[in-house]
N, C-alpha and C positions, 0 to 999 in steps of 0.2 A: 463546811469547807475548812483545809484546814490551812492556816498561814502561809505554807511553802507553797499549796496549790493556788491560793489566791494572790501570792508578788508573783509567781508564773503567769498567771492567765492575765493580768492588769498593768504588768510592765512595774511593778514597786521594786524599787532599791532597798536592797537590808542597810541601815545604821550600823547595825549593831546586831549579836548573836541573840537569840529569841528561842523562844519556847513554840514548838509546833503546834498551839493549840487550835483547836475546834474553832473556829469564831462561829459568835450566839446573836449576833445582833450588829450594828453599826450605831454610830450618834456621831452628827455632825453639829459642831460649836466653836467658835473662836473666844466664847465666853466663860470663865473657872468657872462661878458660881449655876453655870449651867452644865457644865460637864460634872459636876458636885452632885446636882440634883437629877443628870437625868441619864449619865453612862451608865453603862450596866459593866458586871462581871465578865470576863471571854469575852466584850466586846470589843470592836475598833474602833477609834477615836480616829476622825476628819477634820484635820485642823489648819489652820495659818500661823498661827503661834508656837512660838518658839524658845517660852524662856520656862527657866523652873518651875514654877506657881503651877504649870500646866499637867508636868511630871507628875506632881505633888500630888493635883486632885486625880491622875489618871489613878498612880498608886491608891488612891484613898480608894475608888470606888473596884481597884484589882482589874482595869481593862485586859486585852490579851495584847495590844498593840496599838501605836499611835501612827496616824500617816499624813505626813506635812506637804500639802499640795503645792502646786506653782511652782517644785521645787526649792522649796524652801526648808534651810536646814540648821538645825538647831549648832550650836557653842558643844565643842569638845564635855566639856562639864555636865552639860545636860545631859548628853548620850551618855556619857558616867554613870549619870544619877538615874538614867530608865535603865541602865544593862542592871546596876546593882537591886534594883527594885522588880527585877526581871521582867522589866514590858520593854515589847520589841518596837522599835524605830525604822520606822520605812518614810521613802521621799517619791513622789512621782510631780512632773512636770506638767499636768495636766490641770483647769481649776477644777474647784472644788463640785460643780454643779457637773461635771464631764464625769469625772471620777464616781461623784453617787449612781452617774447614769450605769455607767460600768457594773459596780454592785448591785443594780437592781436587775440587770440585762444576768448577772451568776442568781439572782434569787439572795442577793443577802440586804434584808433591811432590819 
């Protein structure tokens, strides 16, 4: 499924201009060294976190997109640092365990 079709169907707010890609997967973690070791590439990152370090390892491992639940939304700078890294920044209001439910109810884990 691809980006646009899934902030359509789930209620996600765009950040920030994004790339329409496929998504391959999801990974949910508030923790870098776990988003280091276990996102994938084209995947989407489910997070609570909100500062750079989080950008940083999303760029490292090439996610397609990060989505900050509870409505929670990252510092100007940040969104900077994912548009220039080109991963896309979405927010929805929902927590984090609602929102997987969401992705599993489209088929994306």
């Amino acid at each position: 499924m691809k980006l646009s079709e899934l902030a359509e169907k789930t209620g996600l707010k765009s950040l920030n201009e994004f790339k329409d890609l496929e998504i391959e997967g999801v990974y949910i973690s508030d923790m870098v060294s776990d988003i280091i070791t276990g996102a994938t590439a084209n995947g989407l990152l489910v997070t609570l976190q909100t500062h750079k370090s989080l950008i940083a390892a999303a760029n490292l491992v090439d996610v397609a997109a990060v989505v900050f639940v509870r409505g929670k939304k990252p510092a100007d700078d940040v969104i900077q640092l994912a548009t220039k890294a080109g991963i896309g920044l979405f927010v929805i209001d929902i927590d984090t365990w609602s929102f997987a439910m969401k992705l599993s109810e489209l088929g994306i884990k």
